[in-house]
C-alpha positions as CSV (number, residue, x, y, z in Angstrom):
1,X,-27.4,-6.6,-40.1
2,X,-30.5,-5.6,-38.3
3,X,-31.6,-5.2,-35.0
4,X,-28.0,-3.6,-32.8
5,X,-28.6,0.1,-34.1
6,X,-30.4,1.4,-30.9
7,X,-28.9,-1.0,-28.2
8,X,-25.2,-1.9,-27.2
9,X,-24.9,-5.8,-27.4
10,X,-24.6,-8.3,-24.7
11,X,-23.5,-6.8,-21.3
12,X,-21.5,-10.1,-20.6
13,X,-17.4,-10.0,-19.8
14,X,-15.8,-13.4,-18.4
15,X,-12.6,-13.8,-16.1
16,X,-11.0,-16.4,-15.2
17,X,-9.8,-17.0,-11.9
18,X,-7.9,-20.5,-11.7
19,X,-10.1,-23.0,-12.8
20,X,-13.4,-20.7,-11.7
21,X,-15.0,-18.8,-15.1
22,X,-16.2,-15.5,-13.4
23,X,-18.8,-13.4,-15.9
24,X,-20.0,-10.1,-15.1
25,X,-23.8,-9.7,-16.3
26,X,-24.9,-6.0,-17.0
27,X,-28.5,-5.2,-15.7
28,X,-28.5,-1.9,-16.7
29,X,-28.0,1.5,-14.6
30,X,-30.1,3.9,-12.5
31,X,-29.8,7.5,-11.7
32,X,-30.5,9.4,-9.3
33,X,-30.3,12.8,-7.6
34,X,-27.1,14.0,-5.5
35,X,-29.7,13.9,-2.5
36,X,-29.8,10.4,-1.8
37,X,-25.8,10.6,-0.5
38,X,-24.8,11.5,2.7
39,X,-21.7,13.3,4.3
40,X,-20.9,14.9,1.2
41,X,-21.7,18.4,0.2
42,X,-24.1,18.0,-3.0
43,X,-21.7,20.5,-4.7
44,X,-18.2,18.7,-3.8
45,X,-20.3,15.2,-5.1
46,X,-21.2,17.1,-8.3
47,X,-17.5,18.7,-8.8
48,X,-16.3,15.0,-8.4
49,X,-19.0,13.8,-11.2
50,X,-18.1,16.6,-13.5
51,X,-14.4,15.9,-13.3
52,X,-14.6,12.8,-13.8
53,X,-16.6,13.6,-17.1
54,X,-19.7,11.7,-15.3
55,X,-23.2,12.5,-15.1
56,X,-25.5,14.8,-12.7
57,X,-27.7,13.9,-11.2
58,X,-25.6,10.5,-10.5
59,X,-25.9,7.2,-12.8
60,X,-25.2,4.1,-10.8
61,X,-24.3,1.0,-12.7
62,X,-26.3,-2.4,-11.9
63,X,-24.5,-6.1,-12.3
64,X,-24.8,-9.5,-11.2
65,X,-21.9,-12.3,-11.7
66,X,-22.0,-15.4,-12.4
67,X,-19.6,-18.3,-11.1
68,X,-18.7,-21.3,-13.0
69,X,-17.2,-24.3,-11.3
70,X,-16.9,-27.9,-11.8
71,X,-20.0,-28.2,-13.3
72,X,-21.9,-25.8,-10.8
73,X,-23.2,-22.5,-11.6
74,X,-23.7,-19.5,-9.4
75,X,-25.0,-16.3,-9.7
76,X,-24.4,-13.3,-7.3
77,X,-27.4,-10.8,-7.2
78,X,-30.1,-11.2,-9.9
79,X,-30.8,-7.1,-10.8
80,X,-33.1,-4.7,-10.3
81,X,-35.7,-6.7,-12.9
82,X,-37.4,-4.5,-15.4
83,X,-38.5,-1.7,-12.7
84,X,-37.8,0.6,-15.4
85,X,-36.9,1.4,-19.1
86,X,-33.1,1.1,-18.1
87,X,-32.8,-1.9,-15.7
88,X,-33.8,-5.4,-16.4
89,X,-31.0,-6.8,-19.0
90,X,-29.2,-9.4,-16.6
91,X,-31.7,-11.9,-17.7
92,X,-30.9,-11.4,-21.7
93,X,-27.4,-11.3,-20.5
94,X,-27.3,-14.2,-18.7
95,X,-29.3,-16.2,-21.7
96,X,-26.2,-14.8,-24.0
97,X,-23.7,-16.3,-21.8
98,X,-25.5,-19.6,-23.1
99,X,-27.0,-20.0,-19.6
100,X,-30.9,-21.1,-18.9
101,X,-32.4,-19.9,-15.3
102,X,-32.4,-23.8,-14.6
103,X,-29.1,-24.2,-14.8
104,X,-28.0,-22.1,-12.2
105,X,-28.0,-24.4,-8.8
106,X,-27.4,-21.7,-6.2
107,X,-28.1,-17.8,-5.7
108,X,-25.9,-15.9,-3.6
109,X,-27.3,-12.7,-2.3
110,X,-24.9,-9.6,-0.7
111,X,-27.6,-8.4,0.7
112,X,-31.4,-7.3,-0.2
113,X,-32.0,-4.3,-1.8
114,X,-34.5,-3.9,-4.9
115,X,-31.7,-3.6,-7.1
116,X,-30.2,-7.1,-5.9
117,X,-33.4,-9.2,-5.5
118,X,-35.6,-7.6,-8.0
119,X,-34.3,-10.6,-10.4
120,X,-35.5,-13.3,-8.4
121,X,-39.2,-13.1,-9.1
122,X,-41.2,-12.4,-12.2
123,X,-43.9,-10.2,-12.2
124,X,-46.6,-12.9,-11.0
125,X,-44.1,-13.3,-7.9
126,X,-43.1,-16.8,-9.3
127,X,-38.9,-17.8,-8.7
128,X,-37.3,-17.4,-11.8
129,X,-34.5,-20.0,-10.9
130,X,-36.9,-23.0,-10.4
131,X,-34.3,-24.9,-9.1
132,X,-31.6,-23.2,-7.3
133,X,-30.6,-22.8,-3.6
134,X,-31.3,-19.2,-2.2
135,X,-28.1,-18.5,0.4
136,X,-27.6,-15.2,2.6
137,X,-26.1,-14.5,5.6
138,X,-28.5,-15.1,8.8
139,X,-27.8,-11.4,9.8
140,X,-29.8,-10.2,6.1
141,X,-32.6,-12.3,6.8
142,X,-33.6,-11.7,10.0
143,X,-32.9,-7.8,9.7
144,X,-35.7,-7.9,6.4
145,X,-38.5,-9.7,8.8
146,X,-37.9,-7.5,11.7
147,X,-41.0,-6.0,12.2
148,X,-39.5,-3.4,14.8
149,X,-37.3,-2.0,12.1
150,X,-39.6,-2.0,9.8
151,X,-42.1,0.2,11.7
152,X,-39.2,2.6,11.9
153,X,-38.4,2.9,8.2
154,X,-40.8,5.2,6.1
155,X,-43.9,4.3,4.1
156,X,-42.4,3.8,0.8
157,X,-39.3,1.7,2.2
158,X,-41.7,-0.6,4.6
159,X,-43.2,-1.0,0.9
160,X,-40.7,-1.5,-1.6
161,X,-37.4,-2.8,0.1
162,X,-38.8,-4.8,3.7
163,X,-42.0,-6.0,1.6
164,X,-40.1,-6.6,-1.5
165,X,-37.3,-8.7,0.8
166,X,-40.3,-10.9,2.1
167,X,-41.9,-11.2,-1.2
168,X,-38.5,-12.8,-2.5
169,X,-37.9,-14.5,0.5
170,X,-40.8,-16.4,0.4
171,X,-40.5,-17.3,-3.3
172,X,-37.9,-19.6,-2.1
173,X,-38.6,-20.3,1.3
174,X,-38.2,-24.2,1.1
175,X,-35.1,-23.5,-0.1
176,X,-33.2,-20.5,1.5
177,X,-29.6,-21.8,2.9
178,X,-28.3,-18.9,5.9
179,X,-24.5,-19.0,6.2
180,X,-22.3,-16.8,8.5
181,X,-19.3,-17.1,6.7
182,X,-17.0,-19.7,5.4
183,X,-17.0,-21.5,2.2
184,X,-20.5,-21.0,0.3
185,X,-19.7,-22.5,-3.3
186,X,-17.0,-24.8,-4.3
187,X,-13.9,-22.0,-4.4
188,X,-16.1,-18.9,-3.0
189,X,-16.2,-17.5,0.9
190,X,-18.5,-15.1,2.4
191,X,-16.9,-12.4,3.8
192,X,-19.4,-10.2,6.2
193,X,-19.1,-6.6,4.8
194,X,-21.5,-5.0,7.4
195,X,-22.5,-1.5,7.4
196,X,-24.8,-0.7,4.3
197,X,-27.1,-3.8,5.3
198,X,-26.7,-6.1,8.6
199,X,-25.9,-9.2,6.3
200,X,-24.3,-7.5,3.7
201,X,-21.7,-10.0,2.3
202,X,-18.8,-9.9,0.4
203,X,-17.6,-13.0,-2.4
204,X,-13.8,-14.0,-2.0
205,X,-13.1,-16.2,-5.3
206,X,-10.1,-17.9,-5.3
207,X,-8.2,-20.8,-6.9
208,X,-5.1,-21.7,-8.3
209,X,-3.2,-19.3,-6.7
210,X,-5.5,-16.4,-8.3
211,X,-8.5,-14.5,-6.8
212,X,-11.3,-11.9,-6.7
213,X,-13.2,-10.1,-4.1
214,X,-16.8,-9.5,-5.5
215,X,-17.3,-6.9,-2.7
216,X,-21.1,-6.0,-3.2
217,X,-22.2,-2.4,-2.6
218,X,-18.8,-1.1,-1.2
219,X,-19.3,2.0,-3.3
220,X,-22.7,3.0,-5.1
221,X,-20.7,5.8,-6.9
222,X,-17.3,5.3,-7.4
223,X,-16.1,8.9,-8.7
224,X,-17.1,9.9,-5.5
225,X,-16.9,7.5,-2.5
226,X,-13.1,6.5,-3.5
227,X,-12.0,9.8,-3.1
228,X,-14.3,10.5,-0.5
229,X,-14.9,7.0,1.1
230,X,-16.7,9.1,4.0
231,X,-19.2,9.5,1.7
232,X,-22.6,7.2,2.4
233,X,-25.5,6.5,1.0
234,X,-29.4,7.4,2.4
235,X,-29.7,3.4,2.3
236,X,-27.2,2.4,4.5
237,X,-28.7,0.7,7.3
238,X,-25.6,1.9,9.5
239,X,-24.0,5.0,7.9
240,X,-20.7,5.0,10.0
241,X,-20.5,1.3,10.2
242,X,-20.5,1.5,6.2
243,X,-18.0,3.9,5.9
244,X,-16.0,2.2,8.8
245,X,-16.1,-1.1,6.2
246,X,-15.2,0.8,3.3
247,X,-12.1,2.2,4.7
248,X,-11.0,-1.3,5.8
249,X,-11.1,-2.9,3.0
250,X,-9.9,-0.1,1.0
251,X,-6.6,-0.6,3.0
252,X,-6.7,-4.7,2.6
253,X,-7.7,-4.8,-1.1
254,X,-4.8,-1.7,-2.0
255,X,-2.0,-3.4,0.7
256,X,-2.6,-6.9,-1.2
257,X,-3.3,-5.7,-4.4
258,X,-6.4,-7.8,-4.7
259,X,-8.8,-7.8,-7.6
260,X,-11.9,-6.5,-6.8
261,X,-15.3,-6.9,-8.5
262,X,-18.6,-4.7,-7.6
263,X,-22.4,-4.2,-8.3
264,X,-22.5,-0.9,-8.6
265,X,-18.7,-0.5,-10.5
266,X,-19.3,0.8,-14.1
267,X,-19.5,-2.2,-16.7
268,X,-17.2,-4.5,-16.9
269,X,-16.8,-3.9,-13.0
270,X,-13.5,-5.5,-12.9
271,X,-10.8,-3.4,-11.5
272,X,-8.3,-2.8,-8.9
273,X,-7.6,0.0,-6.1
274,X,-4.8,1.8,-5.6
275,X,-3.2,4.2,-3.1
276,X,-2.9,7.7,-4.5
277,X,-1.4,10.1,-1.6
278,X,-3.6,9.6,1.7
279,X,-6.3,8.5,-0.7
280,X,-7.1,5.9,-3.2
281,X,-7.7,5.4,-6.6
282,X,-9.8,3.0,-9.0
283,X,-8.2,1.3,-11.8
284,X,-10.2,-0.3,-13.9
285,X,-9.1,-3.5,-16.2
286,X,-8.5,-2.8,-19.6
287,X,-10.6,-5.0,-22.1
288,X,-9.0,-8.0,-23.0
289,X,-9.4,-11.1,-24.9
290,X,-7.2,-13.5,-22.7
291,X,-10.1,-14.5,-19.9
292,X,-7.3,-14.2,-17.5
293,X,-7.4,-10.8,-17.5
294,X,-5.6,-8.8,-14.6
295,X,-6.9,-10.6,-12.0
C-alpha cells in the first residue's frame, strides 16, 4: 500500500453522546517558545514539559469537532487553515469523516483567534461552508470590531488576529447568528467561558442522560496549566479573568466528573479531570472502539 509511509492517517475519533455523534477533527499542532506564557517561570514551564516527556519549546495541539444530530451537522472551530507546513488537516479530516463543507448547516465559534477562524475562508477570502450559519457570542464580535482595542494591541496583532476576525466576519456577514447563551444546536448550550477572549464560549453537549463540555481554549498547554492553572497565556484578553475561569471550571468539571473536550488537548482531546491533592490531574480516554467511549 502506497501513500501512509510519511503521514499518520485520518486525525478523526467519534463519541457518542446519547443520540449526538461527536467527532474530534485534528488540524494539526503548533509550537512555540516558553515566552508566549505568563505567570510561570520559563524554567518550572520547561521542568513540567520535560517530565511529562513533552517537547521544548511547547507544541500545542489544534482541533475542531463536529456535531451530528438529527440530520444537522455542526462544526466547532474550523483550524488554523494551512498557515504553515503543520496546520491545515481539519479540512481532509472532516472530508474522511464522509462530510462535504455543504453539508455542515451551522459554525459555532469559541471565540476568534487565527487558530479558530483560519478555517473559515480560503485563501481568496471566499467562505468555505457556502451554506452554513456563523454563531458567536455577541461579546466576541463586538470585542474583534472595537476599534479602541484594537489601536491598543500591537502591529502584528491589529494585523493578523482583529484584521483576520473582520476578514472572516465579513465572509459571512449575511449570515452571522450572536447568541448569549442558551441552547445553540439541537442538544448543545453555550456556556460563556470569559477570560482568554470577551466571548469566549464553551459547548455543553448533552442527551440521553450523557454529556460533554467542549470547553474551548481552557488550557493551551495542558502539562502545564493543569498543574499550574495560574499559568496564562500572552493572548489572553484578561489574564486573571482567564485563570479565574479556569479554576472554576476545574472545580465543576472534577466535582461532577464531567467529560471534557478541548481545542488545544492533544489528539483525540477527549478526557476527563481529576483532583490530585490541592491540584488536578488530566486523564485522558483510552482508545476505543465502542463510540460510547467514557463519556
Amino acid at each position: 500500500m502506497q501513500g501512509y509511509e510519511d503521514r499518520q492517517v485520518a486525525g478523526v475519533l467519534h463519541r457518542r453522546v446519547g443520540d449526538i455523534l461527536v467527532t474530534a477533527l485534528n488540524d494539526g499542532h503548533q509550537d512555540a517558545p516558553l515566552s508566549t506564557m505568563a505567570g510561570i517561570a520559563e524554567a518550572e514551564a520547561a521542568a513540567l514539559l520535560h517530565a511529562a516527556f513533552r517537547p521544548v519549546p511547547r507544541r500545542t495541539a489544534v482541533n475542531g469537532f463536529l456535531v451530528r444530530h438529527g440530520g444537522r451537522v455542526a462544526l466547532i472551530d474550523t483550524g488554523c487553515g494551512p498557515i504553515k507546513p503543520t496546520t491545515g488537516r481539519l479540512a481532509g479530516n472532516l472530508a474522511s469523516a464522509g462530510i462535504a463543507p455543504g453539508a455542515v448547516d451551522t459554525l459555532l465559534m469559541t471565540h476568534l483567534h487565527p487558530d479558530h477562524f483560519g478555517g473559515l475562508t480560503g485563501p481568496d477570502g471566499a467562505a468555505l461552508y457556502p451554506t452554513a450559519q456563523l454563531r458567536l457570542h455577541a461579546a466576541e464580535h463586538a470585542y474583534w470590531h472595537d476599534d479602541a482595542a484594537m489601536g491598543r494591541a500591537d502591529p502584528a496583532r491589529q494585523a493578523a488576529f482583529f484584521g483576520g476576525a473582520r476578514a472572516r466576519l465579513a465572509a459571512y456577514a449575511d449570515r452571522t447568528d450572536l447568541f448569549t447563551g442558551g441552547e445553540v444546536f439541537p442538544g448543545v448550550t453555550a456556556l460563556p467561558l470569559p477570560g482568554h477572549t470577551p466571548g469566549h464560549t464553551g459547548f455543553l453537549i448533552a442527551s440521553g442522560g450523557k454529556s460533554l463540555l467542549i470547553w474551548g481554549d481552557i488550557v493551551h498547554v495542558p502539562e502545564v496549566q493543569v498543574a499550574r492553572p495560574k499559568a496564562t497565556m500572552a493572548v489572553d484578553v484578561d489574564p486573571a479573568q482567564a485563570a479565574e475561569t479556569r479554576r472554576r471550571i476545574f472545580d465543576q468539571v472534577a466535582t461532577d466528573r464531567q467529560a471534557i473536550a478541548g481545542m488545544h488537548l492533544h489528539f483525540p482531546a477527549f478526557a476527563h479531570l481529576a483532583r490530585d491533592g490541592e491540584g488536578f490531574r488530566l486523564v485522558p480516554d483510552a482508545w476505543s472502539l465502542d463510540l460510547d467511549g467514557d463519556i
